[in-house]
C-alpha positions in Angstrom: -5.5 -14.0 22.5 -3.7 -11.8 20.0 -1.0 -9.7 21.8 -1.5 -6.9 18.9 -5.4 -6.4 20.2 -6.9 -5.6 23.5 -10.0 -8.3 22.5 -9.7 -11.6 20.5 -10.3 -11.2 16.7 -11.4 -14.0 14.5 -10.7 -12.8 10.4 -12.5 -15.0 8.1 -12.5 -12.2 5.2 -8.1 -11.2 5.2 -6.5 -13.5 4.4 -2.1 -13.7 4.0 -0.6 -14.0 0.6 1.6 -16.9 0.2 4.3 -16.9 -2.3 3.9 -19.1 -5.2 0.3 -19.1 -6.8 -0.8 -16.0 -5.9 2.6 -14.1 -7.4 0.4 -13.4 -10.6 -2.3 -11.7 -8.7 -0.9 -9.4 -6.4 1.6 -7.3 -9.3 4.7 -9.0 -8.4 6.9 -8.4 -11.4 7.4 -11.5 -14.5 11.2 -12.7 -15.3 11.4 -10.8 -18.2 10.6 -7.4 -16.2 12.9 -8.4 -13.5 15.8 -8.2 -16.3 15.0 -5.0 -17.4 14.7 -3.7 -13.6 17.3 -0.7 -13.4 19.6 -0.9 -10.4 18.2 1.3 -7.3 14.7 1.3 -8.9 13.4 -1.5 -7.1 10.4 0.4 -5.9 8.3 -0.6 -9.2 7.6 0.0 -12.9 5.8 3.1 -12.8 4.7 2.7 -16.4 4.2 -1.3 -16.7 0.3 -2.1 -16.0 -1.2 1.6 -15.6 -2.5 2.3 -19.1 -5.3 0.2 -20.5 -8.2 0.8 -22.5 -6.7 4.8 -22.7 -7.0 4.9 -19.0 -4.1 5.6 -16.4 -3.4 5.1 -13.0 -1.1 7.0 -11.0 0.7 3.7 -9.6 0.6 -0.2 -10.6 -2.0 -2.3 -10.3 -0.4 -3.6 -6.9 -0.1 -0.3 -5.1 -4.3 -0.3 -5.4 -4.7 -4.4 -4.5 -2.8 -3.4 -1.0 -4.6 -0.6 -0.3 -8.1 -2.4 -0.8 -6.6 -5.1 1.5 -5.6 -2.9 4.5 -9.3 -1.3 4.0 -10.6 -4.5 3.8 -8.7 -5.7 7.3 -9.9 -2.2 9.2 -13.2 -3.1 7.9 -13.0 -6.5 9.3 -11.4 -5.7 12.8 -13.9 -2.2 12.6 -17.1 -4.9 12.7 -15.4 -6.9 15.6 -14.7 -3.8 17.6 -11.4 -4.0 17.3 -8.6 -1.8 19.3 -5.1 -1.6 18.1 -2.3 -1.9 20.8 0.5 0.8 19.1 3.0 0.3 21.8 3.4 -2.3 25.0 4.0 -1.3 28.3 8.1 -0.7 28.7 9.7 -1.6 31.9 13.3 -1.0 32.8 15.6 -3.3 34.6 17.1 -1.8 37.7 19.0 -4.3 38.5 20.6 -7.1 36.2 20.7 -9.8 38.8 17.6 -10.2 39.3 15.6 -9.4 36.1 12.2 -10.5 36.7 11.8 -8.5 40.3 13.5 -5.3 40.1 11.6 -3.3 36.5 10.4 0.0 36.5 7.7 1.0 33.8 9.0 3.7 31.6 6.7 4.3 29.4 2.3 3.1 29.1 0.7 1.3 26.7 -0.4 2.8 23.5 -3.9 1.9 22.0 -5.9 2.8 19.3 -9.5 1.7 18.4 -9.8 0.7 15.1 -12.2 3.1 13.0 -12.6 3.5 8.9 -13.8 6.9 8.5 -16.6 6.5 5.9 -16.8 10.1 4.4 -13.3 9.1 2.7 -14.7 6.4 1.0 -17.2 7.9 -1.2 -18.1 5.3 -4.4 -16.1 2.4 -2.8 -19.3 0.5 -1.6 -17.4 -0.6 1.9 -19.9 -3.8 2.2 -18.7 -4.9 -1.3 -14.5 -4.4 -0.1 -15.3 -6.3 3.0 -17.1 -9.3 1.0 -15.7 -9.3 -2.3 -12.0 -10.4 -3.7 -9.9 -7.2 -5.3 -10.4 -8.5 -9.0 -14.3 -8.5 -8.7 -14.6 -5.1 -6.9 -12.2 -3.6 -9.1 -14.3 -4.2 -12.3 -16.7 -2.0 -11.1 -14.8 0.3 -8.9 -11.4 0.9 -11.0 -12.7 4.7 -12.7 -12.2 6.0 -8.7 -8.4 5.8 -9.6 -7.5 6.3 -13.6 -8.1 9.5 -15.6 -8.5 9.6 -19.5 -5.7 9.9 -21.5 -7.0 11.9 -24.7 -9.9 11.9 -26.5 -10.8 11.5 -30.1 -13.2 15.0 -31.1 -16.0 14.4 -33.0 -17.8 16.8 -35.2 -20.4 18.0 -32.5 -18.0 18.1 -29.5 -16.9 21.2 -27.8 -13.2 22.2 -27.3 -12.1 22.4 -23.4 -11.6 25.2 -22.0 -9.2 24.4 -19.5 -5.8 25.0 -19.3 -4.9 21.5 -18.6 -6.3 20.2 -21.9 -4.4 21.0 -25.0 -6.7 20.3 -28.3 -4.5 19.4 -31.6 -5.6 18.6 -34.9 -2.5 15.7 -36.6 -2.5 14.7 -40.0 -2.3 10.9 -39.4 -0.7 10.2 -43.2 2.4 12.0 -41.7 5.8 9.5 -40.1 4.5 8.7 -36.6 8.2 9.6 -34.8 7.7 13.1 -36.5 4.0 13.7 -34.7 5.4 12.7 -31.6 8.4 14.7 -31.4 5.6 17.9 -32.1 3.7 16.7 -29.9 5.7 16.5 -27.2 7.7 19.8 -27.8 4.2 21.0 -27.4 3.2 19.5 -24.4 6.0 20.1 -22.8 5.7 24.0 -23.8 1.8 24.1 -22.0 3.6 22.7 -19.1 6.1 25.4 -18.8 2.9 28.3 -19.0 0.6 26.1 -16.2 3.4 25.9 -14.0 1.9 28.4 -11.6 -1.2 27.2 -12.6 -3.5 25.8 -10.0 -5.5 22.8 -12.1 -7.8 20.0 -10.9 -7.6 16.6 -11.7 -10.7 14.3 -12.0 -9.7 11.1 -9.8 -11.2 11.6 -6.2 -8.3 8.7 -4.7 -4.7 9.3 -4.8 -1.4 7.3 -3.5 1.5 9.4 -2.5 4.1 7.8 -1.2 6.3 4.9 -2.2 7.2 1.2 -0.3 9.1 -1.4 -1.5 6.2 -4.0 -3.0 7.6 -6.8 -1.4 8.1 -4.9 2.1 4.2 -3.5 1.8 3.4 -7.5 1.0 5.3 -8.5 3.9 3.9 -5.8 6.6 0.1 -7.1 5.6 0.9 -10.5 5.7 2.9 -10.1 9.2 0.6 -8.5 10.6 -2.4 -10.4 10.0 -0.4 -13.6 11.0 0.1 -11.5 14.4 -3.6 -11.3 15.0 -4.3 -14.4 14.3 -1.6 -15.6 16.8 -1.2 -19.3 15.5 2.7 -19.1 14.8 5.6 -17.5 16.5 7.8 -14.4 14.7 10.3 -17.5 13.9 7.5 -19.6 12.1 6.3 -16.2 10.5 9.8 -15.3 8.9 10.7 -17.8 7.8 7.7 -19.8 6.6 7.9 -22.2 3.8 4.8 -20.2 2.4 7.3 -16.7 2.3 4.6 -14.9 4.0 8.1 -12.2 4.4 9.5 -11.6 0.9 12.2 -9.2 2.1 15.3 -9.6 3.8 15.8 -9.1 7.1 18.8 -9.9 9.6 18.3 -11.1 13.2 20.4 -10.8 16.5 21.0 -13.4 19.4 19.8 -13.3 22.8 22.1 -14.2 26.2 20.9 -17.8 25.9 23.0 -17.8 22.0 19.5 -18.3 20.4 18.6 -16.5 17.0 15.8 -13.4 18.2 13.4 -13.1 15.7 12.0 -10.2 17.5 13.2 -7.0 16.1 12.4 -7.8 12.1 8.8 -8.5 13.3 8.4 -5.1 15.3 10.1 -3.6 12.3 7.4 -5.3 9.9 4.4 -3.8 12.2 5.5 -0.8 13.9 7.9 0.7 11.4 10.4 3.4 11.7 11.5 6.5 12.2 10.7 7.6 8.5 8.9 4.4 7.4 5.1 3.3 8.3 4.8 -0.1 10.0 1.9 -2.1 9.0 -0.2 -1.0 11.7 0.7 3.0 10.9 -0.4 1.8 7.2 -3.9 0.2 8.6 -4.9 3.6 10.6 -3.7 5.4 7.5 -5.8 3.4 5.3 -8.5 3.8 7.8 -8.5 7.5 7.7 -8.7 7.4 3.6 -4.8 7.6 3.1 -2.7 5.3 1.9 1.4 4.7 0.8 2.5 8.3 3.4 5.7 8.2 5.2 6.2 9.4 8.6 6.9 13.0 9.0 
């Protein structure tokens, strides 16, 4: 049985993300972008792969894949009533000669029961996440997360009214660097008068916070390898498969071995100021998704 669940869990619809094949699918970024990658901005492209078809989104592609997949696994572990152990029982050692009879528990064990609260998830269709891959619900599904860009007025259309909509009329014969540098100067000026300006934007779904792509890959993928329970931290780590695409460094126990131990609880139970993957799944299961730890 999985030491990360109270019960046994079987997932037949999560499944981990090996390196290799799958690269293309989950956002990881091409050579070329990699060259252009500025130093201390490894976090992601904000503006490679969010516009298309005059639609944004507020982060890549790969920042939405995740956060259908953690939905996807509270879904999963939700139908097999599912409960979350947060923290093990911690014992102290009283005496250091004999270990394994003199500990004292310091501290209980920490569970939660794993629950996706459904009124946060207006639109998804939660039967389709749990069934479906990312790139057939997203067809369908991707207008809960982009806004529109602009919009071409026609000759019956009405002019917004609100202050977060600017309405221009551009001679198009004009030098294209020229319209731009109006526009902008423009833009930029409505900015400065809606600053105390309270304005509503039209996506209901939102990502706030930022993690390392290749960390946020690594914490799903170590963590479903944990509840399935079929390989040791060791095997996890440093599977030929790179289930963990981030580096990590390991200390030795009193028997000179290499502990694998403290990476892993990194991966699942986080930080002081960074979400493990399980703090990630009960966001994700309370309709938020990318937060840091207060």
């Amino acid at each position: 049985m999985s030491s990360q669940t109270l019960n046994s869990v079987k997932l037949i619809h999560s499944k981990v993300i090996r390196k290799g094949s799958s690269n293309k699918n989950v956002g990881v970024l091409s050579d070329e972008l990699k060259k252009h990658q500025k130093k201390g901005k490894e976090y992601r492209f904000l503006d490679e792969g969010r516009i298309k078809n005059n639609e944004v989104l507020e982060k890549t592609i790969h920042a939405y894949r995740m956060y259908f997949l953690f939905l996807k696994l509270g879904l999963e572990l939700e139908e097999q009533n599912a409960t979350l152990i947060m923290k093990h029982d911690r014992y102290e050692v009283v005496n250091r000669y004999y270990p394994s009879e003199h500990k004292v528990k310091i501290a209980d064990r920490v569970t939660k029961k794993i629950k996706v609260k459904r009124s946060k998830f207006k639109g998804w269709d939660l039967d389709e996440v749990l069934t479906k891959s990312f790139n057939e619900w997203w067809k369908t599904h991707s207008h809960l997360f982009s806004e529109e860009l602009c919009k071409v007025l026609e000759e019956n259309d009405t002019i917004s009214a609100d202050k977060k909509h600017i309405t221009l009329q551009i001679d198009t014969t004009l030098k294209l660097t020229d319209i731009i540098k109006v526009v902008t100067s423009i833009i930029k000026d409505r900015r400065k008068s809606n600053k105390n300006e309270i304005l509503t934007k039209k996506k209901t779904f939102s990502i706030t916070g930022n993690i390392h792509k290749d960390a946020l890959l690594s914490k799903y993928n170590a963590l479903l390898l944990r509840l399935e329970d079929n390989l040791s931290n060791q095997e996890i780590l440093t599977h030929k498969h790179g289930y963990i695409r981030f580096n990590y460094s390991t200390t030795f126990n009193s028997n000179g071995n290499e502990d694998f131990t403290k990476p892993m609880h990194s991966l699942l139970n986080g930080s002081s100021t960074t979400l493990g993957a399980k703090g990630i799944l009960l966001e994700v299961c309370e309709g938020r998704f990318l937060g840091t730890v207060a």
